[in-house]
C-alpha positions as CSV (number, residue, x, y, z in Angstrom):
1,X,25.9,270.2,182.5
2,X,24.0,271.4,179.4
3,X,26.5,272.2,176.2
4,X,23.5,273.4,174.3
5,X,22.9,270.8,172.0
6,X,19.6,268.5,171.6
7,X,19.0,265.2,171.9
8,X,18.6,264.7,168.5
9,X,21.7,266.5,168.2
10,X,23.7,264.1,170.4
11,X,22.2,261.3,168.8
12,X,23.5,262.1,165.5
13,X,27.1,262.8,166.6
14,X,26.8,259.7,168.3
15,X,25.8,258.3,164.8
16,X,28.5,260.0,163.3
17,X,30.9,258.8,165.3
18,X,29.9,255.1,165.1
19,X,30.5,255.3,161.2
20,X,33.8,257.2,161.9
21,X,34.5,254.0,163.8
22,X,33.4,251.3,161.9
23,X,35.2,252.6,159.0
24,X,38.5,253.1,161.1
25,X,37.6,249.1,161.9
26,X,37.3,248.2,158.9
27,X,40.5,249.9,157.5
28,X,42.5,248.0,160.0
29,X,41.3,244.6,159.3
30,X,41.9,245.5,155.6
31,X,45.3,246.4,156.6
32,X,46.4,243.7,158.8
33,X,44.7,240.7,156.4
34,X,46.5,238.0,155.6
35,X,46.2,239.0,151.5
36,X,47.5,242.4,152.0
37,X,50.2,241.2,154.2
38,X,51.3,238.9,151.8
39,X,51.1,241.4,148.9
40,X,53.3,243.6,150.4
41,X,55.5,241.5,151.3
42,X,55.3,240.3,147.6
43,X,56.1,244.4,146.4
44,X,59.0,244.7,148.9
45,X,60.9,241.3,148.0
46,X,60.6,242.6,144.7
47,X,61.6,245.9,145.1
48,X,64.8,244.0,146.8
49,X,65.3,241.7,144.2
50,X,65.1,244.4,141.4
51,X,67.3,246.5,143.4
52,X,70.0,243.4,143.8
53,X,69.5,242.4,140.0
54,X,70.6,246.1,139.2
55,X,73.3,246.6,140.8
56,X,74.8,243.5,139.8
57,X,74.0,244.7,136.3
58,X,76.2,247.7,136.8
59,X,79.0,245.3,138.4
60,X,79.0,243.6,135.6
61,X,79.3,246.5,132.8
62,X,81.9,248.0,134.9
63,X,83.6,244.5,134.8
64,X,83.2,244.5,131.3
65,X,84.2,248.0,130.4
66,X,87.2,247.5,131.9
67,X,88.2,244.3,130.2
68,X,87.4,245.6,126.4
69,X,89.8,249.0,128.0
70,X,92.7,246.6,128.7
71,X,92.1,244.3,125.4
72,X,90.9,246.6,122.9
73,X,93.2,249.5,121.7
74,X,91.0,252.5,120.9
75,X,90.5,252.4,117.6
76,X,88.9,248.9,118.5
77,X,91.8,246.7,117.4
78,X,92.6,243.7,119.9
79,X,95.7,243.9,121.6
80,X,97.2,241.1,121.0
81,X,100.1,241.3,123.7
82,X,97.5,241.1,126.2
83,X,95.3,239.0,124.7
84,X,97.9,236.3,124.1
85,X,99.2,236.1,127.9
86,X,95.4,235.7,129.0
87,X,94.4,233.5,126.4
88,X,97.8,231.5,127.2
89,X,96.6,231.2,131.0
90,X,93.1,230.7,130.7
91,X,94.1,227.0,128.5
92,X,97.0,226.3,131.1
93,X,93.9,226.6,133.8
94,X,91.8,224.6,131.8
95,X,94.3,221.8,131.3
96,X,95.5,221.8,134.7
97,X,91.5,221.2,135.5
98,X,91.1,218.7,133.2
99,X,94.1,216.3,134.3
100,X,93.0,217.4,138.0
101,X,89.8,215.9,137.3
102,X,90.9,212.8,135.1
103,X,93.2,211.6,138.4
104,X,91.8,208.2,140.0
105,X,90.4,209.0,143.6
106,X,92.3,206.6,146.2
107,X,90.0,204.5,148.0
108,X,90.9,202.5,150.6
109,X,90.3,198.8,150.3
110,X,88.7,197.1,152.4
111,X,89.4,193.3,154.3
112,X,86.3,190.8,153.4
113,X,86.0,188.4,156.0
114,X,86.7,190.4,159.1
């Protein structure tokens, strides 16, 4: 069962092959350590968290855009007879709040001697 090679020949691919392996080994446990976990996890919250951040910055300008369309004429004038109604709501919230708030909680009283 000769496949033409010499010993010395087999004892280098055995060589070979142990390297191959140990550096396969040691790729692994770089891979699966505990500071590279965590470091990628790091990069892909990130990644998330950038993502979210802008996307809700495009919400936001679109949100925007669209008010100063409906308030501001073209020629960058305020509309005043849209303006008005919102600013005329936006108080009658606030003071509706405010009294809302300023309202004394009932508590029930309670029976000493019981």
């Amino acid at each position: 069962m000769s496949d033409g090679r010499t010993p010395a020949q087999i004892e280098a691919d055995i060589a070979r092959r142990r390297q191959d392996l140990a550096a396969t080994l040691d790729e692994i446990s770089l891979r699966v350590s505990p500071s590279t976990l965590v470091g990628e996890a790091k990069a892909r919250t990130k990644g998330a968290v950038d993502r979210t951040a802008g996307q809700a910055f495009v919400v936001a300008n679109r949100a925007v855009t669209s008010a100063r369309g409906v308030l501001v004429a073209p020629d960058g004038a305020p509309r005043l007879e849209r303006i008005v109604p919102v600013a005329v709501a936006a108080v009658a919230v606030a003071g509706l709040l405010a009294v809302g708030s300023r309202r004394p909680k009932k508590t029930r009283g309670r029976r000493r001697g019981r």
